[in-house]
N, C-alpha and C positions, 0 to 999 in steps of 0.2 A: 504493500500500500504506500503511496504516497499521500501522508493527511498534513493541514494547515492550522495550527492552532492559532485561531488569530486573538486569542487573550489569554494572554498569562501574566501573574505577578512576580516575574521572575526577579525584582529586582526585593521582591519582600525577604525580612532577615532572617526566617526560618532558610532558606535558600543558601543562605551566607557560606556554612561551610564545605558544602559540597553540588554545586552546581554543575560544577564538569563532569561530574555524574549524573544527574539527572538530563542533563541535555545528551550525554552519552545513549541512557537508558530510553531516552525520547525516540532518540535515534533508530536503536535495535527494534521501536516500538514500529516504525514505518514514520512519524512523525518529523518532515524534513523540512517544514519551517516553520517559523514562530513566532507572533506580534507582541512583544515584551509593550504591555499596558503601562500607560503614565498616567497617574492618578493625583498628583499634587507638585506642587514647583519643586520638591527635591527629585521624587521619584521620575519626574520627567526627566532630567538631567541623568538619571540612575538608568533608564532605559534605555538613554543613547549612550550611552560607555556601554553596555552592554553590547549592544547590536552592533555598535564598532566594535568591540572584543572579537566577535563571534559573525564576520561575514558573509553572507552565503545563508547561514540559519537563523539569525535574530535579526528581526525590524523592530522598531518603535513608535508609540504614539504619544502625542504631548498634550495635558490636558490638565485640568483640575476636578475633580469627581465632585461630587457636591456636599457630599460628608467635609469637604476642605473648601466650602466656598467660600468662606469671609477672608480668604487668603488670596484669593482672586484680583487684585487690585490694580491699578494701572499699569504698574512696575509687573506686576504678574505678565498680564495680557504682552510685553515688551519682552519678557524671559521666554513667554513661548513665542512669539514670533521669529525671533532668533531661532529656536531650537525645531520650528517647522520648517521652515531654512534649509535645514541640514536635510541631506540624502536617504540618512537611513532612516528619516523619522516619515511613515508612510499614512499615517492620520490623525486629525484633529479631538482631542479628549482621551479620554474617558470626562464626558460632561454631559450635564442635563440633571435632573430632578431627582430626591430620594423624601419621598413622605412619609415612609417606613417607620427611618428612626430619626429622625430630621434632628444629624448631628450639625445641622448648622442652621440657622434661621431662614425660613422659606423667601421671606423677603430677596435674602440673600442669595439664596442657590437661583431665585429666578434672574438676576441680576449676573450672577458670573456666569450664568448659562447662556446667558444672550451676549455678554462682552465673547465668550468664544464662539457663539456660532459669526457672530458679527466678523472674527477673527478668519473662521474657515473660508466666511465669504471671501474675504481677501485673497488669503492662500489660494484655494482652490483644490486642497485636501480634502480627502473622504472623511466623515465625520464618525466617530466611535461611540456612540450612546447608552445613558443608563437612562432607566426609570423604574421608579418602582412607587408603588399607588399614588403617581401625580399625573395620570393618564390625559384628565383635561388639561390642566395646565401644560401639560410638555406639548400638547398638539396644538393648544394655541399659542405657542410659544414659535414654533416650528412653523404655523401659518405664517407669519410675519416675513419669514426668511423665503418664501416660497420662492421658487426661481430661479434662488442666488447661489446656492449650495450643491457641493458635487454629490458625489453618492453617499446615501447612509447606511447603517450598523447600526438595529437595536440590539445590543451585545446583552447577553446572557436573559435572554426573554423568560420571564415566569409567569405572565399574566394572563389573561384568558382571549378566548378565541378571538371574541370581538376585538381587541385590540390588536391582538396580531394580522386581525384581513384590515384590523384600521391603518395599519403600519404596511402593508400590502397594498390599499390601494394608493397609496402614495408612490408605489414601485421604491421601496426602503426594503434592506436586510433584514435579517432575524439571524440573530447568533443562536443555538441553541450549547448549552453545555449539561453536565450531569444532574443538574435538576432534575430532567428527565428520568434519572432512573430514582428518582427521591419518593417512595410510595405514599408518602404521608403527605408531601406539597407537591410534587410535580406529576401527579397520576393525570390530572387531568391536560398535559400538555400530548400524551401518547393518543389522545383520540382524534387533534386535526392535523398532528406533524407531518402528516401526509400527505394534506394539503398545501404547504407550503412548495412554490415551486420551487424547481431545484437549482434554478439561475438567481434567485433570493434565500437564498438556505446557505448557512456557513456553522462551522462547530468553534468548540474551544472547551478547555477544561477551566477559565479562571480560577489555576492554582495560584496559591495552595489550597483555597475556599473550594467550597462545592466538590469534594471525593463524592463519585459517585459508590451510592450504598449498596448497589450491587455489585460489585469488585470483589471477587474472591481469589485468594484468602484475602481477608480485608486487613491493611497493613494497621500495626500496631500504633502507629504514632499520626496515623490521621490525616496525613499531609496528603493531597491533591498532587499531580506532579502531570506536566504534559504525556508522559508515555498513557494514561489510561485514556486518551483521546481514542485510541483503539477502540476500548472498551464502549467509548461514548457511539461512534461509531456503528458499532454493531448493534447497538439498543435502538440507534435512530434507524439503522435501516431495518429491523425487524420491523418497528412502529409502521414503516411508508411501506412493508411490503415489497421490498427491494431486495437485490443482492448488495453485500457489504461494499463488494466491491466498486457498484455501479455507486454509489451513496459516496464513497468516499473518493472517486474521482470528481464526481461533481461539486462537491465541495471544496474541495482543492482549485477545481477549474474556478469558482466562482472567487472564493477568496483571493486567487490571483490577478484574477481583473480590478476587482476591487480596490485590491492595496495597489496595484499596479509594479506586482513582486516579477524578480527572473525567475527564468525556471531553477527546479531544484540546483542546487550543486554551482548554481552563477553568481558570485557577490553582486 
C-alpha cells in the first residue's frame, strides 16, 4: 500500500524520544507520506524543522487550532505568513472553531479563525480545518470567504451526516481518522462513509490522539502513531464496501492533489 497520513502530531512530546522509529514503523506500515499538523505558533515552527529533517516523507501545515486562539494576534498572523512561504509547509491551519471544550473564548476563536482564512486567501494554500459543535458558526464563517479560498480539509470529521453532505456540497474534504473505529462515539460515522466520494475522502491517524480501539493487540501505552493508518484503512474500506486496496489508492490519489505532494520517494 501506498497510504497518506495527512495529520499527524508528530511534533507532540510524547514523540520526543523516538520518532525515527515511529516514522521507520510508518514506513514498514505502507504509510509513505505524512502532513506533520501545526496547531499553534511554536508547533508551526516544530513542523517545519520536521519536514525539512525528513524530505520526501514529512510536509507541514501552519496554523493556530482554536484551543490556542487568543494567541493568534497580528505578530501571529506575520509568523505564519513567513512560515506558508516556505516549500515544505503545504496548508493553511489546523484553524476554525472548537465549542466542545472552548479552551479559548468563542469571541476569540471566531476572530483568529477568520485572521487565517483571510491569511489562506492571500497565500492561496489548501486550508486544514477543525470543528467541533460550532457547525453554524464555522459555515457562516466560511460563507464570507466564498470564492477566495483554495481547496478544503475538514480534518478529523466526527459529526453527523448532515454536516458532512453540508461540507460536500460545498465540494470540501472530509478527513476521516480512527474515530471510526470508536464504538461508543464514532458508530455512527460507518453508516454514510460510503457515501462520501472518493475524490473528497482522505485519512489520517491525528497521532498521538484518537488510537483506534480496534487495534489489536492494543499497545500498552496508548499512543496513536501513523503506522495504524493501515488499520484505519481497512475499517474504512470494509464501511464503503470496497477493496482495501482500491480505498487506499484513492486516498492517497486524492490527498496528493490536494497538498499538491510528489510522488512517493521525490523530496
Amino acid at each position: 500500500m501506498d497510504l497518506i497520513d495527512i495529520g499527524a502530531n508528530l511534533g507532540h512530546e510524547s514523540f520526543d524520544h523516538d520518532l525515527d522509529a515511529v516514522l521507520a514503523r510508518a514506513r514498514e506500515a505502507g504509510v509513505s507520506r505524512m502532513v506533520v499538523t501545526g496547531a499553534s505558533r511554536a508547533g508551526s515552527v516544530r513542523a517545519l524543522e520536521l519536514a525539512r529533517a525528513h524530505p520526501g516523507l514529512l510536509w507541514a501545515t501552519a496554523g493556530v487550532h482554536p484551543h490556542h486562539a487568543v494567541e493568534c494576534t497580528a505578530e501571529a498572523i506575520a509568523e505564519l505568513r513567513a512560515l506558508q512561504a516556505e516549500p515544505e509547509v503545504v496548508a493553511a491551519g489546523e484553524c476554525g472553531l472548537d465549542y466542545h471544550r472552548d479552551f479559548s473564548p468563542r469571541p476569540a476563536q471566531r476572530t483568529a479563525f477568520e485572521r487565517q482564512l483571510e491569511l489562506a486567501a492571500e497565500t492561496g494554500l489548501p486550508v486544514f480545518l477543525h470543528q467541533r459543535d460550532a457547525h453554524g458558526d464555522f459555515m457562516a464563517i466560511l460563507k464570507d470567504f466564498e470564492g477566495r479560498l483554495g481547496p478544503l480539509v475538514v480534518h478529523c470529521f466526527t459529526g453527523t451526516r448532515e454536516e458532512c453532505f453540508d461540507y460536500l456540497d460545498q465540494d470540501w474534504h472530509i478527513g476521516i481518522t480512527g474515530w471510526l473505529c470508536d464504538e461508543r462515539r464514532g458508530r455512527h460515522l460507518r453508516e454514510f462513509v460510503k457515501d462520501i466520494p472518493a475524490n473528497r475522502l482522505m485519512i489520517e491517524t491525528d497521532a498521538p490522539y484518537l488510537l483506534p480501539r480496534t487495534v489489536r493487540p492494543m499497545p500498552s501505552h496508548r499512543r496513536n502513531e501513523p503506522m495504524y493508518l493501515a488499520h484505519i484503512v481497512e475499517e474504512l474500506a470494509r464501511d464503503r464496501g470496497e477493496p482495501v486496496a482500491t480505498v487506499a489508492a484513492a486516498t492517497a490519489a486524492t490527498a496528493e492533489a490536494f497538498f499538491r505532494l510528489p510522488p512517493a520517494g521525490n523530496p
